[in-house]
N, C-alpha and C positions, 0 to 999 in steps of 0.2 A: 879216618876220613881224609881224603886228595881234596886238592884245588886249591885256589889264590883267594884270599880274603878280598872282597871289595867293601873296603868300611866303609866308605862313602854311601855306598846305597844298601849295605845293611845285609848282603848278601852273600856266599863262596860260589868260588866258578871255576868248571873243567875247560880251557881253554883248549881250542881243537884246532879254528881254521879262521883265515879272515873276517868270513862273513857271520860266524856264530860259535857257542861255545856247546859242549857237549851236554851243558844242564848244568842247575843252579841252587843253591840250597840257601834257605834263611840263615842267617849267623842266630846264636842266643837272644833274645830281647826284642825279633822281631818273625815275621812273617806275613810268606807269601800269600796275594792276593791276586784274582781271577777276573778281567770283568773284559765280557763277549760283546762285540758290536751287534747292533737288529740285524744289521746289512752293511756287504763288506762297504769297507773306506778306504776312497783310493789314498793311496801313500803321503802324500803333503798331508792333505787333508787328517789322516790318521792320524803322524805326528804329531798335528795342530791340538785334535780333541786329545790326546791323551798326554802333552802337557798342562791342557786347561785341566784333566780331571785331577792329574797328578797337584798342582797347583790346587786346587778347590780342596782337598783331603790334606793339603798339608805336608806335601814330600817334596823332596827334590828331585830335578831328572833325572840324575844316578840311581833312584829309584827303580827305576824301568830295567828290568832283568830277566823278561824273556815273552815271545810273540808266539803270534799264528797267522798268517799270509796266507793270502789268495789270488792268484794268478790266471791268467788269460789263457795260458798254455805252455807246454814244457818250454824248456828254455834250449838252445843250443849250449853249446859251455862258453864259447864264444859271449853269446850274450847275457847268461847266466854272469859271466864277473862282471859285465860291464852293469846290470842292475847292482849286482852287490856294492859296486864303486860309489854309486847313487843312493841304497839305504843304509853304506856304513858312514857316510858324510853327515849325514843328522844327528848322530850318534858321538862322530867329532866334535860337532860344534855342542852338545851337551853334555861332552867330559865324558861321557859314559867309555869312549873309550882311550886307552893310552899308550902309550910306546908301541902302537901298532894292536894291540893285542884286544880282540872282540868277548866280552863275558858275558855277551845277552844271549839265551837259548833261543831259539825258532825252529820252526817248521813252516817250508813254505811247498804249498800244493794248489794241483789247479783240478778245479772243477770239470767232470766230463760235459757236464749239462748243466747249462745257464753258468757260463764264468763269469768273470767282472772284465769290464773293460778294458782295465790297468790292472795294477798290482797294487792289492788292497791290503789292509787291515782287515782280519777276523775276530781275532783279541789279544790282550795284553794280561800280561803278569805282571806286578812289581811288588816291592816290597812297605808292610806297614811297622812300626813300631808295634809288638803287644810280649812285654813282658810275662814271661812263663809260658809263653805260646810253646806248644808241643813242636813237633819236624812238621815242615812243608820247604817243597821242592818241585822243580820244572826238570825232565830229562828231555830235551829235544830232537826233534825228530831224527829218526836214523833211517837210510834204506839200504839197498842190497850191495852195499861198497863202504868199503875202507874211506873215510874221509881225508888223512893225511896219506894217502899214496903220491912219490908223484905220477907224473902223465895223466894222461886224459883217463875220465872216469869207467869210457866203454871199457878199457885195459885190465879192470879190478873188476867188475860188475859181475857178482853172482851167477853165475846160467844168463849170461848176457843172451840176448837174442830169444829166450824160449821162454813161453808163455803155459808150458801145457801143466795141467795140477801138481804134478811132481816137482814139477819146473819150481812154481809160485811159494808152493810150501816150504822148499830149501831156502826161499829168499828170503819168507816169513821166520826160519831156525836161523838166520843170520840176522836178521832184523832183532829176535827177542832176544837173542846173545847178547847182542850189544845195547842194546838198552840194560839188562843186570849186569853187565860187565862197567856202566855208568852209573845205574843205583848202585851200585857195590863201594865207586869210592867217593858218592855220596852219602852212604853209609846209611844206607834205604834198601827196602825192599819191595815185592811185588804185593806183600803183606800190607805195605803202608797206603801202599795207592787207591788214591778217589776215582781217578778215572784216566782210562785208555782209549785210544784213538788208533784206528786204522784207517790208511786210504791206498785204496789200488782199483782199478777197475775190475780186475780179477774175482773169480769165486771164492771167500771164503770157504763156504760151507767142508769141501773136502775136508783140511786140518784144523777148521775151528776147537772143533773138541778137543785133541788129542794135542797138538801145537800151541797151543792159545789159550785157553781153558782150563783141563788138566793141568797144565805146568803152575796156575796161579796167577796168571797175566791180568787176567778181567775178575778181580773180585767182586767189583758193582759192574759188570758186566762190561759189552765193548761197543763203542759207536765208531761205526763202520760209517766214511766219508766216500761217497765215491768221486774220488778223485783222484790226479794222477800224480805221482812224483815230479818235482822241479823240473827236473835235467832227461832230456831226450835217453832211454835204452831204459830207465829205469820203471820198475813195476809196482814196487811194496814199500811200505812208508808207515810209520806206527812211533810214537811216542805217549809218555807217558806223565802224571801229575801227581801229587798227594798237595791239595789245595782246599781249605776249611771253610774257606766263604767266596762264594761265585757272582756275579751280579752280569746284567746285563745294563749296557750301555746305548738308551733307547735313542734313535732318530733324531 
């Protein structure tokens, strides 16, 4: 098993890029927990509740070790750092993160139909104390690119520019690559996972079977978000969980 211990919030972390880390796994003695907002929450506002719930349960901020965002619309890259500048400063000012280095997983995508006005909160991960607790883990979203390239993202992007089923499904065999190539030094597999998420506006249906399915991906099957990737050019977006207790976090 790879990654950085964060004993502080009880957690290991594949560190990958400023804004997020590759996915996260309980340390022994404790584990990860799930809990979904009714409706997204814009960004302050999200913080807000998920220090109070963090605080009400009895953790610390460092707790908080991976998200799910919801956006207005792709981002330029341009503007795309300049949010990240603004959701890794919350993050600052709660330790969570240090000498530079980001260890909370996310995924952040926007809605085709009815987005949120800002950039919201969908839900949060963090972690509980439960001694003997079995493996859980967050692997954060991946899409059709290399995250540590440098230059610009179009430069790396899969079948940048093509949209046609052939196209979509190469992006989707690079999308589930790297998700097992991140369970892998989580020391996870597609065996362990509770649940799978896809989002592209795109047709599954062509490679569901055969890409998705067959290989093991969706054991409790896949919920398909239709939404679109963060960063303008991009198409296919898919991450993945093994998390034991869900809850939603009503209005």
């Amino acid at each position: 098993m790879s990654g950085v211990e964060i004993t502080a919030g009880g957690y290991r972390t594949l560190p990958l890029v400023m804004q997020f880390s590759a996915g996260v796994a309980a340390l022994p003695g404790f584990a990860v927990e799930r809990a979904r907002f009714e409706h997204p929450v814009p960004l302050a506002q999200g913080f807000a509740r998920i220090e109070a719930h963090l605080k009400a349960i009895g953790r610390p901020l460092t707790a908080f070790c991976a998200c799910e965002l919801r956006s207005p619309e792709p981002f330029t890259e341009a503007s795309f750092a300049a949010f990240n500048l603004v959701y890794t400063g919350t993050l600052r000012e709660w330790g969570v993160m240090a000498d530079g280095m980001n260890p909370v997983a996310r995924s952040n995508v926007c809605p085709e139909i009815g987005p949120p006005g800002e950039p919201s909160f969908h839900a949060v991960s963090y972690t509980v104390e439960a001694p003997g607790a079995g493996p859980s883990f967050v692997v954060a979203g991946s899409c059709e690119v290399p995250e540590n390239q440098p230059g610009e993202y179009a430069s790396h992007i899969v079948r940048h520019g093509e949209t046609s089923p052939e196209a979509i499904a190469e992006k989707a065999r690079f999308v589930l690559g790297e998700l097992e190539r991140r369970m892998g030094l989580l020391g996870a597999s597609w065996a362990q996972v509770t649940g799978t998420q896809a989002y592209t506006v795109h047709d599954l249906g062509p490679f569901l079977a055969q890409e998705i399915v067959a290989r093991g991906a969706a054991p409790h099957g896949l919920t398909w978000h239709y939404n679109r990737p963060p960063v303008l050019g991009l198409e296919f977006e898919m991450d993945c969980r093994r998390v034991l207790l869900e809850r939603v976090l009503e209005a």
